[in-house]
C-alpha positions as CSV (number, residue, x, y, z in Angstrom):
1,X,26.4,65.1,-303.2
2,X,26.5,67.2,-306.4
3,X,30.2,69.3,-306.6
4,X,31.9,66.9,-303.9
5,X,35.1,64.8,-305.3
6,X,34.6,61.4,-303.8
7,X,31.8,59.4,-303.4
8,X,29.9,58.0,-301.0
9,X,30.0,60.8,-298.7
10,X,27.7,61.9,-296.1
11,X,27.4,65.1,-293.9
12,X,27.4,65.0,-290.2
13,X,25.2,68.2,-288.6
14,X,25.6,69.3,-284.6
15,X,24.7,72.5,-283.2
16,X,26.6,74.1,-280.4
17,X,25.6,71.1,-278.0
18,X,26.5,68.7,-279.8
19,X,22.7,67.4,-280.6
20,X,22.4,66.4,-284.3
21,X,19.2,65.6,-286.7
22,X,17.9,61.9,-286.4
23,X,18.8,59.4,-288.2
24,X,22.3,60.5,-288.9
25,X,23.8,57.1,-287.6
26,X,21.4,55.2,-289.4
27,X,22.9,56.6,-292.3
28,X,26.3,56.1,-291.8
29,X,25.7,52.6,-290.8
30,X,23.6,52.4,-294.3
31,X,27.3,53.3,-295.9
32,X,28.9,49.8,-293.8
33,X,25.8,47.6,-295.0
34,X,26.9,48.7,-298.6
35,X,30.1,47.3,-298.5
36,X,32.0,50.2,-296.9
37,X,34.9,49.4,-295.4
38,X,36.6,52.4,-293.9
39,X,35.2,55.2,-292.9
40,X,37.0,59.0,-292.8
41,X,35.5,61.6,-291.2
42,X,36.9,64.7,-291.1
43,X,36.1,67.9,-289.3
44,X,37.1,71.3,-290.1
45,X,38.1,74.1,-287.9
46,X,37.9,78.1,-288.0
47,X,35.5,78.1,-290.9
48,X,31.3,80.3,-290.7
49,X,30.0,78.6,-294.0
50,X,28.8,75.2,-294.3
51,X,28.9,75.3,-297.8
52,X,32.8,76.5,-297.4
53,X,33.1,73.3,-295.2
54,X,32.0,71.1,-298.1
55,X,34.1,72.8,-300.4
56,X,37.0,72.2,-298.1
57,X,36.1,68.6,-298.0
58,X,35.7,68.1,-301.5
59,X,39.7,69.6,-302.2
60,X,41.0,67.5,-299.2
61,X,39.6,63.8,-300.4
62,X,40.2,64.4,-304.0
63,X,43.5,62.2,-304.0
64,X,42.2,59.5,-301.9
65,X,40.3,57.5,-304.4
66,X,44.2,56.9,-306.4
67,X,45.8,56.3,-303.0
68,X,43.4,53.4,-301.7
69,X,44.9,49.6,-301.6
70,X,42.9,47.1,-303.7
71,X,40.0,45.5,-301.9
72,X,39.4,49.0,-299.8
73,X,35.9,50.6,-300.1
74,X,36.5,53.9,-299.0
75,X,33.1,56.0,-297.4
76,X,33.7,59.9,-296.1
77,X,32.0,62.0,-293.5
78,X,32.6,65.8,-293.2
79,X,31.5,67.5,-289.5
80,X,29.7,70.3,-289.7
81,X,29.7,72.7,-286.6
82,X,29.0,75.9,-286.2
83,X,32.3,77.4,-285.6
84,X,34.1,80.9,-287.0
85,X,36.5,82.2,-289.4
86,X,39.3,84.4,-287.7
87,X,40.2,87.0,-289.8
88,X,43.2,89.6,-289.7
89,X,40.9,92.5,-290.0
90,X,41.4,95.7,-287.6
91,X,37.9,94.5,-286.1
92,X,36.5,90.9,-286.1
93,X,34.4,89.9,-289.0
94,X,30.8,90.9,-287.1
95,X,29.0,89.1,-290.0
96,X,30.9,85.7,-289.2
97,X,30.4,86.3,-285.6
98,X,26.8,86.9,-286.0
99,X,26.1,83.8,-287.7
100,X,28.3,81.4,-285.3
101,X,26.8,83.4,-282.2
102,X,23.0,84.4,-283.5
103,X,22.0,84.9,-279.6
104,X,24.6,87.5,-278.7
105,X,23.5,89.7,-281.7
106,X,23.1,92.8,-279.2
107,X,25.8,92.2,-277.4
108,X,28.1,91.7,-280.4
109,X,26.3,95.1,-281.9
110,X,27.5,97.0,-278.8
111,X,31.5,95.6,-279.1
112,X,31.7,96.1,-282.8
113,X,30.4,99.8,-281.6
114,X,33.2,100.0,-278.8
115,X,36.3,98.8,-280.9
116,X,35.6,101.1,-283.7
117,X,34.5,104.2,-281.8
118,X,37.7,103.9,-278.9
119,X,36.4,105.9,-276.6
120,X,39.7,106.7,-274.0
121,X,37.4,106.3,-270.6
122,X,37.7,104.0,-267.8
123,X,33.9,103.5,-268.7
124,X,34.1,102.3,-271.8
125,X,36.7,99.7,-270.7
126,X,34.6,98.6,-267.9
127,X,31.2,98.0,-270.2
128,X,33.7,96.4,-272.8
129,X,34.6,93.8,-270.2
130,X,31.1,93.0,-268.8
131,X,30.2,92.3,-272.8
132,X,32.6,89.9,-273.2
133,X,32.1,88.2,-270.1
134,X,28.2,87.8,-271.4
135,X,29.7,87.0,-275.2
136,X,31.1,84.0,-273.4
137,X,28.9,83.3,-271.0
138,X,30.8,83.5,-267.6
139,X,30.3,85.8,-264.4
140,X,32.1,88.0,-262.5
141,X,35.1,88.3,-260.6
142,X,36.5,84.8,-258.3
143,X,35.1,82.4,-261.1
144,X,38.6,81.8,-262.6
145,X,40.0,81.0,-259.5
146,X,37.5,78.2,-259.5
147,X,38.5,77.2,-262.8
148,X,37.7,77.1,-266.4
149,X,37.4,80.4,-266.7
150,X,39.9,82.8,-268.5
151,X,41.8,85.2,-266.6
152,X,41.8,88.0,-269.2
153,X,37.7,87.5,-268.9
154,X,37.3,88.4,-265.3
155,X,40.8,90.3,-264.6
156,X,40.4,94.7,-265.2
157,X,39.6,95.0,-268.4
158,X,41.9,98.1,-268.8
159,X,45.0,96.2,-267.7
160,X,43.4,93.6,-270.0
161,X,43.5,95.6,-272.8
162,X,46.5,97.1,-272.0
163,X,48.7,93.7,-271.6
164,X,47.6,93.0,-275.1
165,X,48.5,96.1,-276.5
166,X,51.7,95.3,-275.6
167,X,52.2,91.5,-276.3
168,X,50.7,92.8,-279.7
169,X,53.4,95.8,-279.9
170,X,56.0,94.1,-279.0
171,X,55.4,91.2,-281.7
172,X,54.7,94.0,-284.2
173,X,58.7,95.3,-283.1
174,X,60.2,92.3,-283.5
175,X,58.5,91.6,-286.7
176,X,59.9,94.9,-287.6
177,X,63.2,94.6,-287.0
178,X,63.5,91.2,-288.6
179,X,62.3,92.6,-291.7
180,X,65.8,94.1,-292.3
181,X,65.2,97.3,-290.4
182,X,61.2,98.0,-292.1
183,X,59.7,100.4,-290.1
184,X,57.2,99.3,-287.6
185,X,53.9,101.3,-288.4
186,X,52.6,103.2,-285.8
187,X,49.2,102.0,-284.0
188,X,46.2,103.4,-285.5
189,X,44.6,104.1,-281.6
190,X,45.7,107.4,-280.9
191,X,47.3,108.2,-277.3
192,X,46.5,107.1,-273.6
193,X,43.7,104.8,-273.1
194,X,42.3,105.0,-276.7
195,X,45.5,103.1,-277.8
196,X,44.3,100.6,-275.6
197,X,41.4,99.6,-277.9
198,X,44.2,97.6,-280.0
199,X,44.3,95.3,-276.9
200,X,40.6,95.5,-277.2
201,X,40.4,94.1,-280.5
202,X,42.3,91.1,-279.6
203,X,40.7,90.7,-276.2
204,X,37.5,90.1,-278.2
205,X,39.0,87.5,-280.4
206,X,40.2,85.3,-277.5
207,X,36.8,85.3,-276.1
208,X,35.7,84.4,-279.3
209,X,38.1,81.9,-279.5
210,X,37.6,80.6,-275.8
211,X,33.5,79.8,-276.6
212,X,34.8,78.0,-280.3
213,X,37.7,76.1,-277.4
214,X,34.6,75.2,-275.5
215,X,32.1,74.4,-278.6
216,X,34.4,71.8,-279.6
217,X,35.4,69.9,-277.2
218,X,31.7,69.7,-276.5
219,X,30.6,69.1,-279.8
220,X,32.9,65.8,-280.1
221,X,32.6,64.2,-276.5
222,X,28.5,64.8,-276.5
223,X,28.1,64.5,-280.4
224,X,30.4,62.9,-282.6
225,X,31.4,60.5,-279.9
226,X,28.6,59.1,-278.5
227,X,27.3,58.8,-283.0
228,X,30.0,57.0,-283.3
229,X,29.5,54.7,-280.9
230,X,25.8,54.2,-281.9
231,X,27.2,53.0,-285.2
232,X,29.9,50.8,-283.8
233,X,26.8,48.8,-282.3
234,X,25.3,48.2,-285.6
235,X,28.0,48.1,-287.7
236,X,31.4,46.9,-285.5
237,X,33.3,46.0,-288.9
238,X,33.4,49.3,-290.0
239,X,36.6,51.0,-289.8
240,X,36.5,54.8,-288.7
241,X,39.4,57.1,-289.5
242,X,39.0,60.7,-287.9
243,X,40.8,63.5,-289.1
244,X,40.6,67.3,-287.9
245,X,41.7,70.5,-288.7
246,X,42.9,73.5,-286.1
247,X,39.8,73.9,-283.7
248,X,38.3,70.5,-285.6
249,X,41.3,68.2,-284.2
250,X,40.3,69.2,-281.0
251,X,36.6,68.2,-281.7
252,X,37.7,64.8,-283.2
253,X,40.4,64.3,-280.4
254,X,37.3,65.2,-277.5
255,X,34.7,62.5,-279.2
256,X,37.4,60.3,-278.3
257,X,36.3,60.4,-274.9
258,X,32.4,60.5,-275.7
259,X,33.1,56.7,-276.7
260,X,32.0,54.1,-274.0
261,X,35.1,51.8,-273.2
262,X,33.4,48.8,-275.2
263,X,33.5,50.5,-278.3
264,X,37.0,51.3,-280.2
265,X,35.6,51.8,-284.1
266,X,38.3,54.6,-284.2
267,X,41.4,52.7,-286.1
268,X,43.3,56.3,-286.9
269,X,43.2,59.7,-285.9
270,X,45.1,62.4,-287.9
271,X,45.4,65.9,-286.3
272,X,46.4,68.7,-288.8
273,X,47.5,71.5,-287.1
274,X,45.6,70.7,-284.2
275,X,44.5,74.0,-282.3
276,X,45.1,72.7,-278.7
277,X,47.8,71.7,-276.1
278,X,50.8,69.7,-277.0
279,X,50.0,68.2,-273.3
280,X,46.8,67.2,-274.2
281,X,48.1,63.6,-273.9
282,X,50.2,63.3,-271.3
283,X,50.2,61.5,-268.1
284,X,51.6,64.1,-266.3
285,X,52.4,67.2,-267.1
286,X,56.7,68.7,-267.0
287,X,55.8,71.4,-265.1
288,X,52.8,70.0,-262.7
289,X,53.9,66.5,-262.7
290,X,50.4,66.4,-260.4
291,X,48.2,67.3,-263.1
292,X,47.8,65.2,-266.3
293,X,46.7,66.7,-270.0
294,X,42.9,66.5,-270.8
295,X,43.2,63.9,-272.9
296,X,44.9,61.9,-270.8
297,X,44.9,58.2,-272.3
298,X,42.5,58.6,-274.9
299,X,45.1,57.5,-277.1
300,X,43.9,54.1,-275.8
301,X,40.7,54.4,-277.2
302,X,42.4,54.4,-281.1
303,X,43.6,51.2,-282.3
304,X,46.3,52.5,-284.2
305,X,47.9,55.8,-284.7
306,X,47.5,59.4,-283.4
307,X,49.3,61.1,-285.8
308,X,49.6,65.2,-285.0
309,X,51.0,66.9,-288.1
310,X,52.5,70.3,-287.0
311,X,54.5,73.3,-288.4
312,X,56.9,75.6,-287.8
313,X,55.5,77.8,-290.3
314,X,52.2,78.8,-288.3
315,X,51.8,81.8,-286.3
316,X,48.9,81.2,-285.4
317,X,49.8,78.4,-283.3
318,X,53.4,79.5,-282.3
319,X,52.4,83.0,-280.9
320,X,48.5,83.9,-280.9
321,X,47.6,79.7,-279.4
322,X,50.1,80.6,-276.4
323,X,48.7,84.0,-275.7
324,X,45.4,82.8,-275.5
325,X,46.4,79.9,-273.6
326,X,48.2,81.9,-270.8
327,X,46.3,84.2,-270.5
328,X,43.2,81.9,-269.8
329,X,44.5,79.7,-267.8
330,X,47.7,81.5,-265.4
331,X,46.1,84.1,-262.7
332,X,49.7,86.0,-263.3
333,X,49.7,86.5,-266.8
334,X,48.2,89.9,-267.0
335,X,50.8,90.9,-264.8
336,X,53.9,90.2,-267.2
337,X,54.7,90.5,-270.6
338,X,53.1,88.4,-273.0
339,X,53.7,87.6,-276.7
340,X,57.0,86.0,-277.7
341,X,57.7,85.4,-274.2
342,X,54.7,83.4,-273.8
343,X,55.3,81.5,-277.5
344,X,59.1,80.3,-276.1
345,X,57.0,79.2,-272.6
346,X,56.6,75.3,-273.4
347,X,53.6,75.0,-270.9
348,X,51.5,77.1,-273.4
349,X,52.6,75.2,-276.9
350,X,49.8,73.8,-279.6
351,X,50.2,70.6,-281.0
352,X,50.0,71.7,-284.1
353,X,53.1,73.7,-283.6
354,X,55.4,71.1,-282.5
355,X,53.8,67.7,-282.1
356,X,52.9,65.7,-279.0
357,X,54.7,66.9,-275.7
358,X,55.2,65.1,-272.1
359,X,54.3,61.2,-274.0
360,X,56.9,58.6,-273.5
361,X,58.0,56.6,-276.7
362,X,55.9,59.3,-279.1
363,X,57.6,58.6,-282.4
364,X,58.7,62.1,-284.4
365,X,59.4,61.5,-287.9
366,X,59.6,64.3,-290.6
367,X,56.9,64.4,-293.7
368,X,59.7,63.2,-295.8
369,X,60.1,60.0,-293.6
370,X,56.2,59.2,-293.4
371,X,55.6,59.6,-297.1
372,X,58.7,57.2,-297.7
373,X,58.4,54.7,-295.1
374,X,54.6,55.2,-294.0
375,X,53.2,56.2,-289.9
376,X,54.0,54.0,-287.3
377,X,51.1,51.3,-286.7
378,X,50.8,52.2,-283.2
379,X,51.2,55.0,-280.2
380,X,51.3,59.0,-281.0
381,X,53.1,60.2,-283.8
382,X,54.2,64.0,-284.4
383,X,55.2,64.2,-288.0
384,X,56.8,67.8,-289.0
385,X,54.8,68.6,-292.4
386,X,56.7,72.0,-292.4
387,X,58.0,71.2,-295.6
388,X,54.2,71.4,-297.0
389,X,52.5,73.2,-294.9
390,X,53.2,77.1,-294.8
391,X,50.4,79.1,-292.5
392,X,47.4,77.4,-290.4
393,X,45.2,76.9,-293.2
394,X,47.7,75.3,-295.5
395,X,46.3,71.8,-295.1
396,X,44.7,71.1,-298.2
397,X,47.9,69.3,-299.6
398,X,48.1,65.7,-301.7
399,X,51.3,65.2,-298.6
400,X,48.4,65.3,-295.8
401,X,46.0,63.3,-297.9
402,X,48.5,60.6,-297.9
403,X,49.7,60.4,-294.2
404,X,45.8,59.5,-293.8
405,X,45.8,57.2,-296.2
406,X,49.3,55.5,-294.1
407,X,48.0,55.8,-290.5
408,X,44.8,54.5,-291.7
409,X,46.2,51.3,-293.2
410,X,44.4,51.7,-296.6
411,X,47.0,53.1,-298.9
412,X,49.0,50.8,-301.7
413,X,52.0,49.8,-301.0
């Protein structure tokens, strides 16, 4: 592919559902029958362009080809899903949201309206919650109680808004104050129920960010797990090393359970920053020993490591992940304070923030460690890459490149 670093690489297309273009196993099976060896496929998270996607590839696999072991033929695979950039802008990016979410163009027309008019009426409030219940496709009222459906989606949408505003206000104070007394800018809302519309904002980005939750899990157990199973069956030499980033470790980690119990091509699995629970894993969860995580033994189906890389360093994961995750999933939450409180809460923590939680004998090694002495061959493996990696997206790094190249079993020694 003309512009990308490493060669041969193939692209791997699913929309929402998961369903891909024909032949797309064929293809990848074409790579084995070349001579391929191992196979890394990476997915990417947050990101509205294809063409960004590939770009993103191309800068992550640059190092590999002067970090593979003699005798390894190296192929690569980037996913690309329709997912969406987050931005930090006062209202979501309604282009990006538009082209993740073409069929909810009206609706997304009417929020945009909404969040930059702020109308201070109960009203307005109420419409605003009945859009984003349709933005992400869920009823009314009782459904979260049956599960799967976020509170925040179904709970009053002006107590919604308003525990936001104040999760969001409080992290703005305590931003504030450790910025050696910096005055905390005032909200840009006005007074009563129009400062509300700050909640607002945010409300619209976890519903966002709930449909991308449920787009990628789906996309890897009904799409990139059930392809890479079909290739397995024509090509069971070939080595497959998954990598994903943010919302994309999530789709890699799910396609481990779109794989049929006969099939284990899946000898690595690498999760940067990985935009779901720390639990995910776990036999039984701390605090519910009745429940178990959601990815409960799917370690099982990787015959070596799963490594999660995580860092201190991202906000993202250590205060926004827990807010969305409590409030989607905790019928209380709307009724107490949010924010930090919910970021110290270990039931709500991402793996990307501080590895794999509730797993006995998970190995936690420092980057330093790994890139000295290489990734355990076996079991899950949080290694703290805080030293590298400084935000969310800060992933792109030679340091990363190589923990895939260890886990994977491909690298010199």
């Amino acid at each position: 592919m003309s512009g990308m670093s490493v060669e041969p690489y193939r692209e791997i297309v699913f929309d929402k559902d998961g369903d891909g273009p024909a032949g797309q196993a064929a293809g990848l099976v074409a790579l084995a029958r070349r001579g391929v060896t191992d196979l890394v496929v990476f997915a990417h998270g947050w990101n509205n362009s294809p063409s960004g996607a590939t770009r993103w590839y191309s800068d992550f696999f640059a190092p590999f080809p002067g970090l593979l072991a003699p005798g390894v033929e190296a192929g690569y695979a980037g996913v690309i899903w329709p997912s969406m950039m987050f931005t930090d802008e006062p209202v979501p990016d309604f282009r990006a949201l538009v082209t993740t979410l073409p069929e909810k163009e009206r609706t997304l027309v009417r929020l945009t309206e909404l969040l930059v008019l702020a109308p201070p009426e109960e009203p307005a409030f109420r419409e605003f919650g009945a859009l984003l219940r349709e933005l992400a496709d869920v009823g009314g009222e009782g459904l979260a109680a049956a599960g799967g459906v976020p509170e925040f989606l179904v709970a009053d949408p002006v107590e919604v808004c308003a525990a936001f505003t104040e999760a969001l206000e409080a992290e703005a104070q305590e931003a504030g104050a450790q910025e050696a007394g910096a005055p905390v800018p005032e909200a840009a809302f006005g007074d009563g129920l129009g400062r509300l519309w700050k909640g607002g904002r945010e409300a619209m980005r976890q519903a966002t960010y709930y449909v991308m939750k449920r787009r990628a899990g789906q996309v890897g157990e009904r799409g990139l797990g059930p392809l890479l199973a079909e290739v397995a069956r024509a090509a069971p030499g070939l080595r497959v090393h998954l990598v994903g980033h943010s919302m994309g470790a999530r789709l890699v980690a799910y396609a481990l359970r779109g794989l049929p119990g006969a099939h284990r091509p899946v000898r690595s699995l690498t999760l940067l920053q990985g935009a779901f629970s720390h639990y995910a894993f776990a036999a039984r969860l701390p605090h519910d020993p009745a429940r178990s995580g959601a990815l409960r033994d799917m370690q099982l189906r990787v015959r070596g490591p799963v490594v999660a890389c995580h860092s201190h360093h991202d906000t993202a994961l250590g205060v926004m992940y827990p807010l969305a995750s409590r409030a989607a999933r905790d019928s209380a939450s709307l009724a107490g304070p949010l924010g930090r409180l919910a970021a110290r809460d270990p039931r709500w923590g991402a793996i990307g923030w501080d590895g794999v939680q509730g797993v006995p004998g998970a190995a936690r090694r420092t980057l330093a460690a790994v890139l000295r002495d290489g990734v355990p061959a076996s079991g899950c493996v949080s290694v703290d890459a805080a030293e590298a990696v400084r935000s969310h997206s800060d992933v792109r790094r030679p340091e990363l490149a190589r923990v895939v190249v260890s886990a994977a079993r491909i690298g010199r020694r």
